[in-house]
C-alpha positions in Angstrom: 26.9 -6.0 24.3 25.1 -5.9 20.6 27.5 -8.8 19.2 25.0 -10.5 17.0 25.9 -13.9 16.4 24.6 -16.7 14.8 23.4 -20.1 15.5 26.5 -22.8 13.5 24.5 -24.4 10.4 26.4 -27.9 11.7 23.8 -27.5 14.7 21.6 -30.6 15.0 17.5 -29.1 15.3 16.1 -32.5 14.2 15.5 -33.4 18.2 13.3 -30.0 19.3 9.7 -29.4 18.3 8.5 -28.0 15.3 8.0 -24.0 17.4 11.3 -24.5 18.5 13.0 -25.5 15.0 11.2 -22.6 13.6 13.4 -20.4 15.7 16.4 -22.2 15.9 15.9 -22.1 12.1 15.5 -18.4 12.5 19.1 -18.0 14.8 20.5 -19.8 11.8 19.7 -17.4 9.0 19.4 -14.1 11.1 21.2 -15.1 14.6 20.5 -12.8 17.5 22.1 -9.7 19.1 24.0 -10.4 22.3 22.8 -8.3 25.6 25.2 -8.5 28.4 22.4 -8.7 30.8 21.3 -11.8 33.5 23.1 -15.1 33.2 25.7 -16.4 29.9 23.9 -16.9 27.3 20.5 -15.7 28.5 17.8 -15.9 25.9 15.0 -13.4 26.1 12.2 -12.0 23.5 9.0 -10.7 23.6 6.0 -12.6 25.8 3.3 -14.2 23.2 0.9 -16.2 24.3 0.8 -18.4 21.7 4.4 -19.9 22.7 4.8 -22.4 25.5 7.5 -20.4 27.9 8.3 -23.3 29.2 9.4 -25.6 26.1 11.0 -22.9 25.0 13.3 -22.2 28.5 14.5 -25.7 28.1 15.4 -25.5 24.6 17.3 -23.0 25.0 18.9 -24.2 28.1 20.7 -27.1 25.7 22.2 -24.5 23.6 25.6 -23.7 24.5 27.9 -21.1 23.6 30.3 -22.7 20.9 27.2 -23.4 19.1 27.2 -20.0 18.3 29.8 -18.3 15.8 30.3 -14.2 15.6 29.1 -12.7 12.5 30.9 -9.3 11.4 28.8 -7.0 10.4 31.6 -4.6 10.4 30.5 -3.8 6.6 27.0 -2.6 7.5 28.5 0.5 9.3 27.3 4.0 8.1 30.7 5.3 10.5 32.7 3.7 13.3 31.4 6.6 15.2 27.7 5.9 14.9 25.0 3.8 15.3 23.4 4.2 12.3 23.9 1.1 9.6 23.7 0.7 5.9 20.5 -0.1 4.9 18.6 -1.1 1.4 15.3 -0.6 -0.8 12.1 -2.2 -1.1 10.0 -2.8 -4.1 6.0 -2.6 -4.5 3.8 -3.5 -7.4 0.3 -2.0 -7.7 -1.6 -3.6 -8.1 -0.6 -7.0 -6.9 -2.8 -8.5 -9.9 -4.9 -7.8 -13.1 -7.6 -9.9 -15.1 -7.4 -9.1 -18.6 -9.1 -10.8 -21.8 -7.1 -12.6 -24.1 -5.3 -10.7 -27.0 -5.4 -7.8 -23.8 -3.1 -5.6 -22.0 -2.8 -4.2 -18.9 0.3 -2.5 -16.9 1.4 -2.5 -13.6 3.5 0.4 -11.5 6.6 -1.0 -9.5 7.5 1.3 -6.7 11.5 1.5 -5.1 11.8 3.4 -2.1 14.7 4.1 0.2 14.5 2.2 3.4 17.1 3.1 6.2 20.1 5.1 4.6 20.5 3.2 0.9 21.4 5.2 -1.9 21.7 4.3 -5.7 20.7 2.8 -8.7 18.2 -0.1 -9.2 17.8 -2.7 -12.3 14.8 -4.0 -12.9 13.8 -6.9 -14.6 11.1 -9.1 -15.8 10.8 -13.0 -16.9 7.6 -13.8 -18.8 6.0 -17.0 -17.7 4.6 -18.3 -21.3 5.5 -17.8 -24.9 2.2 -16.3 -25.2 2.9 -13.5 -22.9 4.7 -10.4 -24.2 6.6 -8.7 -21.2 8.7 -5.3 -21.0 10.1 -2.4 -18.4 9.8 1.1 -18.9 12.8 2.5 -17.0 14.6 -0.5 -16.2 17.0 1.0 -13.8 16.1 4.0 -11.8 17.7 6.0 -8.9 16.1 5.0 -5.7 13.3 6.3 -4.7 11.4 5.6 -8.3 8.8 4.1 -10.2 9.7 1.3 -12.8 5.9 0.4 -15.4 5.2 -2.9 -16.7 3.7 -3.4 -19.5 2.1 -7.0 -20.4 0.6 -8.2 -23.3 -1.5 -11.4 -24.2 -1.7 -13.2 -27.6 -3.9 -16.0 -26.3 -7.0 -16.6 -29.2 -9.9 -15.3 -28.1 -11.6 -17.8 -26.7 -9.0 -19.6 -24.7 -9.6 -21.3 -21.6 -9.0 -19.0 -18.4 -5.3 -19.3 -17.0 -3.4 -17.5 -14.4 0.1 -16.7 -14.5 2.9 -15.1 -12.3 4.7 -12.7 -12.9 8.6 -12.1 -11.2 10.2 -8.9 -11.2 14.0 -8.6 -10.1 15.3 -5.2 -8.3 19.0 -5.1 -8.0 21.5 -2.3 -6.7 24.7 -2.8 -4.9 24.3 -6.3 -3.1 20.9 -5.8 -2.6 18.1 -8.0 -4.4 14.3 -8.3 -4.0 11.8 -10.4 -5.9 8.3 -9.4 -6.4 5.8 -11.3 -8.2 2.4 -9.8 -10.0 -0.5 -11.8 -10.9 -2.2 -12.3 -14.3 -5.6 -13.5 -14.7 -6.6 -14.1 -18.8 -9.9 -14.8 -19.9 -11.0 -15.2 -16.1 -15.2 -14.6 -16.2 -17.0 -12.7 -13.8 -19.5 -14.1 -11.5 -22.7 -12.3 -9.9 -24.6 -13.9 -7.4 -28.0 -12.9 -6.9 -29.2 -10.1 -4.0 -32.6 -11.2 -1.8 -33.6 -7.7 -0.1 -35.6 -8.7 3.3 -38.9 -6.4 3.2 
């Protein structure tokens, strides 16, 4: 009971629909947690109505048992006396994008927060997607919860054509790592569209 195991990668998915291959794709990468309850190998989740019940019963019917391997996920426990498991952090930026002119600059906020029972130290950093973009961290790594700032900066001529670029930011402590990416719109022009007011 709780087991969690995972679908084998040598498993053949070609044969099932595409809402079945999603997740059959999804026992793959994640697998499932084992409940000792009903008959071997009983399948169960949440009734949707945008899945077909019965396609999916007779999917899962074909799966057997030693198409499934254990995964040990003895390293994720807080104690051996608890329930509680190690967890990680998650990363924000605000905002998600900026239009700036060229020859501009602009900054965005990167936010780490705890999530579960992580603790630590995160590094932070940045790639920029041109030559022409100027890129850099303030407060690169930061104990958890904390704010990282990046600060961009444009040398396109004014003038230049409007482009849009993205922008990833790396966060990584312990074995965790998470990728956000910000948006950057240069020499982007606004539009107005005209009001009619109904007397």
């Amino acid at each position: 009971m709780g087991q969690r195991f995972r679908l084998k990668a040598s498993v053949d998915i070609s044969s099932y629909s595409a809402p079945v291959q999603v997740i059959f794709r999804a026992f793959k990468t994640y697998g499932l947690v084992l409940a000792d309850n009903g008959s071997n190998w009983y399948v169960s989740g949440a009734p949707d109505a945008r899945w077909n019940d019965d396609m999916l019963v007779n999917a899962f019917r074909q799966l057997k048992g030693s198409d499934f391997e254990a995964v040990d996920v003895s390293s994720l426990m807080v104690d051996p006396d608890s329930g509680q498991v190690l967890s990680d952090f998650t990363l924000n930026a605000v905002p998600s994008a900026r239009a700036i002119d060229p020859g501009g600059t602009t900054n965005y906020q990167l936010s780490l927060a705890v999530h579960g029972n992580w603790s630590g130290t995160v590094t932070a950093t940045v790639s920029s997607p041109s030559p022409s973009i100027t890129v850099g961290l303030s407060g690169s790594s930061v104990n958890v919860p904390g704010v990282v700032r990046l600060a961009v900066t444009d040398t396109h001529p004014i003038g230049s054509p409007a482009i849009w670029y993205s922008i990833p930011i790396t966060a990584t402590g312990s074995s965790v790592r998470h990728v956000v990416n910000v948006g950057l719109l240069i020499g982007g022009a606004k539009t107005y569209l005209p009001i009619a007011l109904r007397q």
